[in-house]
C-alpha positions in Angstrom: 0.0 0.0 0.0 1.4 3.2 -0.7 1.7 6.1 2.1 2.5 9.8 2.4 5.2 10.3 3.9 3.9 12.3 6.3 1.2 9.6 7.2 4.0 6.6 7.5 6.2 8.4 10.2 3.4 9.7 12.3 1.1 8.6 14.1 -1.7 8.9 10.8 -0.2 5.7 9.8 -2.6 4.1 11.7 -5.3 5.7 9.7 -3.9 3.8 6.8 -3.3 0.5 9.0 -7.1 0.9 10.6 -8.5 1.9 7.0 -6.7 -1.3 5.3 -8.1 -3.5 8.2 -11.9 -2.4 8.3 -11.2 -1.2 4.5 9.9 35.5 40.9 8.3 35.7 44.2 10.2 39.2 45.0 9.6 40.7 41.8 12.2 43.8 42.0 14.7 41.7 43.4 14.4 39.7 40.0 14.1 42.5 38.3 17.5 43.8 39.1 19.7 40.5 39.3 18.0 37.6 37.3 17.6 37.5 33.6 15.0 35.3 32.9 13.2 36.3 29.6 13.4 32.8 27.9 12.2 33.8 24.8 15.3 35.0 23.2 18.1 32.7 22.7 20.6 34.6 24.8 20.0 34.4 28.0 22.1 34.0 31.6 21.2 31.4 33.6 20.5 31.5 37.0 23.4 30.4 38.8 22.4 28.0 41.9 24.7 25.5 43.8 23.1 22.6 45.7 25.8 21.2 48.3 25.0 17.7 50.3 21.8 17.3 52.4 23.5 17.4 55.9 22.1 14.9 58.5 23.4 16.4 61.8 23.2 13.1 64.0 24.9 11.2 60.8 29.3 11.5 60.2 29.9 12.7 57.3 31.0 9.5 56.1 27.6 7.8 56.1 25.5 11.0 55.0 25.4 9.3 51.5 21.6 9.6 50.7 22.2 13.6 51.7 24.2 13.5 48.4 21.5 11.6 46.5 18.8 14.4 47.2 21.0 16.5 46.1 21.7 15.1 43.0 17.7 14.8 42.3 17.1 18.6 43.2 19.7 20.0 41.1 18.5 17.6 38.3 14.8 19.0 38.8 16.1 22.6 38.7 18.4 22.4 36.1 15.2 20.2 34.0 14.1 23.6 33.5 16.8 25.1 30.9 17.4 28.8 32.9 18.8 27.0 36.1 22.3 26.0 36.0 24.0 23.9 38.8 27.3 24.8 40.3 29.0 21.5 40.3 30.2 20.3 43.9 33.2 19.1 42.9 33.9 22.4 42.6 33.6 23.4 46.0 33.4 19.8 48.3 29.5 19.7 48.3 29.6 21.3 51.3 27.3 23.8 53.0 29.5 26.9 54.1 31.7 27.5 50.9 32.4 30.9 49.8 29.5 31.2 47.6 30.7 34.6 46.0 33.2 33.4 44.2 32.1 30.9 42.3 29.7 33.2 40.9 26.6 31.4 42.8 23.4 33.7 42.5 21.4 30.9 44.8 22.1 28.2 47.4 19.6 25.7 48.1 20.6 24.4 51.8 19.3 21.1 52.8 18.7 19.0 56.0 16.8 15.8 56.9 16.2 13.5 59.6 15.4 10.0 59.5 13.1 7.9 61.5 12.0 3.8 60.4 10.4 4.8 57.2 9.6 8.6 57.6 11.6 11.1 56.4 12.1 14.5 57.3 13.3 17.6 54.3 13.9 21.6 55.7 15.4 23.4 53.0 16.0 27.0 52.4 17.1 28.8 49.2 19.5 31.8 50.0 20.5 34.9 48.0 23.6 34.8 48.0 24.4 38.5 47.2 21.8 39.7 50.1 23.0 36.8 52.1 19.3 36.3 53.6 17.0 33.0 53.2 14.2 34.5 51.0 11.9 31.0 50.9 12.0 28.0 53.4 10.3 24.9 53.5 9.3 21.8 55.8 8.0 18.3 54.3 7.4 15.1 56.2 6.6 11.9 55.0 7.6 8.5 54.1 11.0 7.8 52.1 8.7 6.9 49.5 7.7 10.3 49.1 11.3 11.7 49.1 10.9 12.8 45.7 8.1 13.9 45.6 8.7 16.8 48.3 11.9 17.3 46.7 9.7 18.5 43.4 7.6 20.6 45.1 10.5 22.9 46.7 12.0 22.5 43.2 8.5 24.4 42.0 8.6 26.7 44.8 12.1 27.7 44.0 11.3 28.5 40.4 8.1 30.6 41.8 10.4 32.6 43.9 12.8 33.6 41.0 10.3 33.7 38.4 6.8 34.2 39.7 5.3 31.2 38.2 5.5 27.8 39.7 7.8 25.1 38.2 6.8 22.4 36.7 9.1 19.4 38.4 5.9 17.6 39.9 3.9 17.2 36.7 4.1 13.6 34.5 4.7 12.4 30.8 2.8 9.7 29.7 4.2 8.1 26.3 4.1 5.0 24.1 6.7 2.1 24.7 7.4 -0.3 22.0 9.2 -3.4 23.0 9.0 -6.7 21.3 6.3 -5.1 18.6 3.9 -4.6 21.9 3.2 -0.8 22.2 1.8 0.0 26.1 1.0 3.2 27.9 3.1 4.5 30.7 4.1 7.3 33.6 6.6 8.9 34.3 7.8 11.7 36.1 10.2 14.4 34.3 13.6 12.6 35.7 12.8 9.2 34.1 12.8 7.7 37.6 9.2 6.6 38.7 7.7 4.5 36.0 4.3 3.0 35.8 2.6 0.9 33.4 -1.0 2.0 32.4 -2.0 -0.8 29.6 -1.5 -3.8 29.6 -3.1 -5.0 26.3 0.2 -6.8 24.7 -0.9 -5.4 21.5 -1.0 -2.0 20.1 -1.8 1.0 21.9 -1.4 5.2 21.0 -1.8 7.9 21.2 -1.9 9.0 25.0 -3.8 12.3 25.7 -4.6 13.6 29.3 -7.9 15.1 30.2 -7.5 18.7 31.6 -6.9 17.8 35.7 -4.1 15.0 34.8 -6.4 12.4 36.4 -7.9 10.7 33.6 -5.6 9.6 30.7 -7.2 8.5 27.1 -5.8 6.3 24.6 -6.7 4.0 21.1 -5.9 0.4 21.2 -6.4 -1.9 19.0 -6.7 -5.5 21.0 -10.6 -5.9 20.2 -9.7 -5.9 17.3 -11.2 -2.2 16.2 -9.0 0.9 16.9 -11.4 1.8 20.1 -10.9 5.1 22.3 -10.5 4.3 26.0 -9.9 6.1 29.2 -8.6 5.3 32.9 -8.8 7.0 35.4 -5.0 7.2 37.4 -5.8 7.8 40.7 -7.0 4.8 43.2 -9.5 3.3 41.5 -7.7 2.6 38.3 -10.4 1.9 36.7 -10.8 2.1 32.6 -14.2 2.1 30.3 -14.3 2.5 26.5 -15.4 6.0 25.7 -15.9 5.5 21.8 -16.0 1.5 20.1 -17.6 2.9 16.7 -16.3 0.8 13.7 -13.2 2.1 12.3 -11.0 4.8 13.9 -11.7 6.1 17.3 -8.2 8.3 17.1 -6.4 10.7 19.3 -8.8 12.9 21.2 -8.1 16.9 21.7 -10.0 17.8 25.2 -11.4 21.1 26.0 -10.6 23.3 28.9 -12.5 22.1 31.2 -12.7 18.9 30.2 -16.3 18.3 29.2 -15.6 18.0 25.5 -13.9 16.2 22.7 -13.0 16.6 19.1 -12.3 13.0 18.4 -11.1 11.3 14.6 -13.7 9.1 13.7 -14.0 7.1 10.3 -17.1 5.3 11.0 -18.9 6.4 7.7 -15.7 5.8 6.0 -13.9 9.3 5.9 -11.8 10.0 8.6 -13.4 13.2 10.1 -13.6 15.4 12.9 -16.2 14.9 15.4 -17.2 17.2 18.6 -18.3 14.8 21.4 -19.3 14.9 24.8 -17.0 13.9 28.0 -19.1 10.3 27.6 -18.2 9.5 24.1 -21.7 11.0 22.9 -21.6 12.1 19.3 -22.8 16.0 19.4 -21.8 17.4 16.1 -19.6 16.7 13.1 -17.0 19.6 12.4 -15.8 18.2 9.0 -17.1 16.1 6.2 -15.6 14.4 3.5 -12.7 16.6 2.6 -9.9 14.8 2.6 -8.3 13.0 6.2 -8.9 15.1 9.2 -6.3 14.2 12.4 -4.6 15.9 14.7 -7.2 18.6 16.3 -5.6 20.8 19.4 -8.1 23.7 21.0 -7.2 26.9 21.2 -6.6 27.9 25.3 -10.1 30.3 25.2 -12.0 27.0 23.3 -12.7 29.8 20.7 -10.6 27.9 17.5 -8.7 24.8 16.7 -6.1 23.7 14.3 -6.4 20.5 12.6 -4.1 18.7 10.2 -6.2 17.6 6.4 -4.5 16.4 3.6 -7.7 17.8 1.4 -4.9 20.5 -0.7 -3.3 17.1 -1.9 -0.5 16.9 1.2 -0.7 17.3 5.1 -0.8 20.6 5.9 -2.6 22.9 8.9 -5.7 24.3 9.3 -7.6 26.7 11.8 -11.5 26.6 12.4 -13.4 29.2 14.4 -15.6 27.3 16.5 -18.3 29.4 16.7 -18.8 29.4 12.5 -16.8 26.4 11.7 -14.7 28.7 9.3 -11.8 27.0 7.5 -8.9 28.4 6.8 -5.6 27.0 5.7 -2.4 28.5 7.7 0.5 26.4 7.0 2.6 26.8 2.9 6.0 26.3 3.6 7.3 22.3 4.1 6.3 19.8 1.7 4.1 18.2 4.8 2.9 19.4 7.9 1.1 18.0 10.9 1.2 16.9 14.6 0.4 20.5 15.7 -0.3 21.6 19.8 -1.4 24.7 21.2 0.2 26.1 23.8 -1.3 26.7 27.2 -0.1 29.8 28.2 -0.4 32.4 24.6 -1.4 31.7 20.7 1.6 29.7 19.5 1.6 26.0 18.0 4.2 23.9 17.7 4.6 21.1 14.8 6.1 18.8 13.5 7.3 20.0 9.4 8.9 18.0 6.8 11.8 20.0 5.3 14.4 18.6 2.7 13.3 14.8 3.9 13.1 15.7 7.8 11.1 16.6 10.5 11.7 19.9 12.3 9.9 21.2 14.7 8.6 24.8 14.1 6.4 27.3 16.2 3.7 29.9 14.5 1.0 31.9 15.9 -2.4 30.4 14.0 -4.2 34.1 14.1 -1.2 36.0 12.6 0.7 36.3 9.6 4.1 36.0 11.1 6.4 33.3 9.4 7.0 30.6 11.2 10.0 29.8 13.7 12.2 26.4 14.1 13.2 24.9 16.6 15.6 22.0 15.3 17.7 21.7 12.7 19.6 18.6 13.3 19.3 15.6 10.8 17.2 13.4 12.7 13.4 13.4 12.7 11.2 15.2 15.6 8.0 14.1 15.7 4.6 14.3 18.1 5.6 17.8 19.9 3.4 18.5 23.2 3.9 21.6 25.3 5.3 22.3 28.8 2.4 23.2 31.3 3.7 26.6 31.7 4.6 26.9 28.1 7.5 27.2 28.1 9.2 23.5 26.6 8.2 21.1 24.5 8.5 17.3 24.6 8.4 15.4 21.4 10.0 11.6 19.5 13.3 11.9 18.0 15.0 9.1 16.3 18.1 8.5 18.1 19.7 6.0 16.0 17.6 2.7 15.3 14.8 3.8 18.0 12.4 6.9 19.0 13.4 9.0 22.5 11.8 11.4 24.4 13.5 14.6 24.2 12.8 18.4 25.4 13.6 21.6 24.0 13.3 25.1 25.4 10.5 27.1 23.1 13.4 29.5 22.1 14.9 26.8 20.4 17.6 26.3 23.3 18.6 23.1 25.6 17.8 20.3 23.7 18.6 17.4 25.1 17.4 13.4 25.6 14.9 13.4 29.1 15.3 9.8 30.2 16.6 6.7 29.0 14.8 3.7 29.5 14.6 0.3 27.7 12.6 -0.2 24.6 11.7 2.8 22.0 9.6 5.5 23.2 7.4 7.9 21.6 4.1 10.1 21.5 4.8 12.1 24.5 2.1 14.1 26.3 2.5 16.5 29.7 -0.3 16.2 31.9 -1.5 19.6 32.7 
């Protein structure tokens, strides 16, 4: 059978497989010492060391898991791409260097205490230049737990300096292939706490969180049809099939707040665009007939779309207003386009674009006429892009060698690197928000 391109190294090849088979907290502090506008591709990172948790009733020579919270909190800050860590070698790991001069803006100061299986975590963050604590914290809780609260001083740190939360306690969900079985997992940014959603042994896609980051969706195919499902993550881990109709049930985009759907559905034989409710109920169809329709992604006001249609001959993107179902394509440069996501916080998309026989990422704003930006421009594909909660990375697949990795990439194009390595080939990645 012969493909587009565009449709064999995405995730619309399964339209093809399905069709074949069915035929800163202190804001003028910040102001004055931290530059933190991320949007242009010169900027000064904030300069923080993290020496060794100290355990006071501990010698020094058994304080080892002091060094390994260490190690995760500078990770979790430095995830962030404007953060970077003063390496302890440099100055011993300990907590009294001379902070001044090795050009530290920030010291993150640890202590914990240990008792059977409980944990205890006080950490401060110090400016190092006013030589003042400026943000402390307490957590409690079982070792468990350890990074967890470790996460959520990471987020408190970047709200200090920044004013807006970090984003170290959110999860990825992804696709991973390993002996041709594709299955749904968790994880959290560092790669480190994994969990297995499906367990279907056959194929499964296409993750997509439901606003809230409780509820996961996801098409498998081991009825037999491509069917949509959805399971809930938190206790009762239960799942129930939100759309069985024959053919595709592919790749939902969910509103806001969570009580709609624009869901691919091919059960008249087109793949089209449907609007449905939060139960799988059909309540309008948004396109018919012209040409495949994949790939929606809402707008954050709920007030447009864009969609990828190959109806002008090859992929490319278009925008619908919602309220009149106006068309419009937005996308002429690339021999392909597709894969796009709207970003959270402002009226940017991200995609994936096929340019001299690769995929780059690029950004655009849908409801202007500015040209487009890339992001990459390496000779490997990028693929499935997803946004940052905050908006202000993006996840996506890239071909690293013989498999597909989950990488991130600041939106200005900046810190690109591989997030976690873990067995088997990972792809479709997706940031719960």
């Amino acid at each position: 059978m012969k493909m587009n391109t565009i449709f064999s190294k995405t995730f619309l090849n399964i339209i093809f497989f399905s069709l074949f088979l069915f035929s800163l907290v202190k804001p003028t502090m910040a102001a004055d010492r931290v530059y933190l506008d991320i949007t242009t591709t010169e900027t000064r990172k904030i300069k923080i060391a993290v020496p060794w948790f100290v355990n006071k009733s501990l010698s020094q020579q058994k304080q080892r898991l002091g060094r390994d919270l260490a190690d995760t909190l500078a990770k979790s800050l430095k995830f962030h791409g404007i953060i970077s860590i003063i390496p302890t070698s440099d100055y011993g790991g300990i907590q009294d260097a001379q902070w001044k001069k090795y050009g530290t803006d920030y010291t993150a100061l640890g202590q914990y205490t240990i008792s059977s299986d409980s944990i205890k975590l006080e950490m401060r963050l110090l400016d190092v230049a006013g030589n003042e604590v400026i943000m402390g914290k307490s957590f409690s809780g079982s070792m468990a737990q350890k990074d967890k609260m470790l996460f959520k001083f990471c987020d408190s740190v970047l709200e200090t300096l920044t004013g807006k939360p970090g984003i170290a306690e959110t999860r990825i969900a992804f696709v991973n292939r390993k002996n041709n079985v594709k299955e749904v997992f968790l994880t959290d940014i560092l790669g480190r706490k994994i969990r297995q959603v499906t367990r279907h042994k056959h194929l499964t896609v296409s993750p997509r969180f439901v606003p809230g980051g409780n509820l996961l969706s996801y098409s498998s195919y081991h009825t037999g049809n491509q069917n949509l499902y959805i399971t809930d993550l938190l206790q009762s881990k239960t799942t129930r099939a939100l759309s069985r109709r024959k053919g595709l049930n592919l790749a939902p985009a969910w509103s806001a707040n969570g009580k709609l759907m624009i869901l691919t559905l091919s059960k008249s034989g087109n793949p089209d665009l449907y609007l449905l409710d939060n139960r799988g109920e059909i309540i309008e169809p948004l396109t018919s007939r012209a040409g495949i329709n994949v790939s929606p992604t809402w707008s954050p006001d709920g007030k447009h779309i864009v969609f990828v249609s190959d109806r002008s001959g090859k992929p490319q993107l278009y925008l619908m207003e919602m309220r009149t179902r106006k068309v419009k394509r937005i996308t002429f440069e690339g021999s392909e386009n597709a894969e796009p996501n709207w970003s959270p916080s402002e009226n940017k998309i991200v995609y994936s674009s096929l340019r001299n026989g690769v995929y780059q990422l690029f950004t655009m704003n849908p409801l202007s006429n500015e040209m487009p930006k890339q992001l990459t421009a390496d000779l490997s594909h990028h693929e499935s892009p997803n946004w940052s909660p905050d908006g202000n990375q993006v996840i996506f697949t890239k071909r690293d060698g013989k498999k597909d990795q989950i990488y991130g990439i600041l939106k200005n194009g900046s810190f690109q690197r591989r997030l976690f390595t873990l067995p088997g080939s990972q792809s479709y990645p997706q940031w719960a928000r």
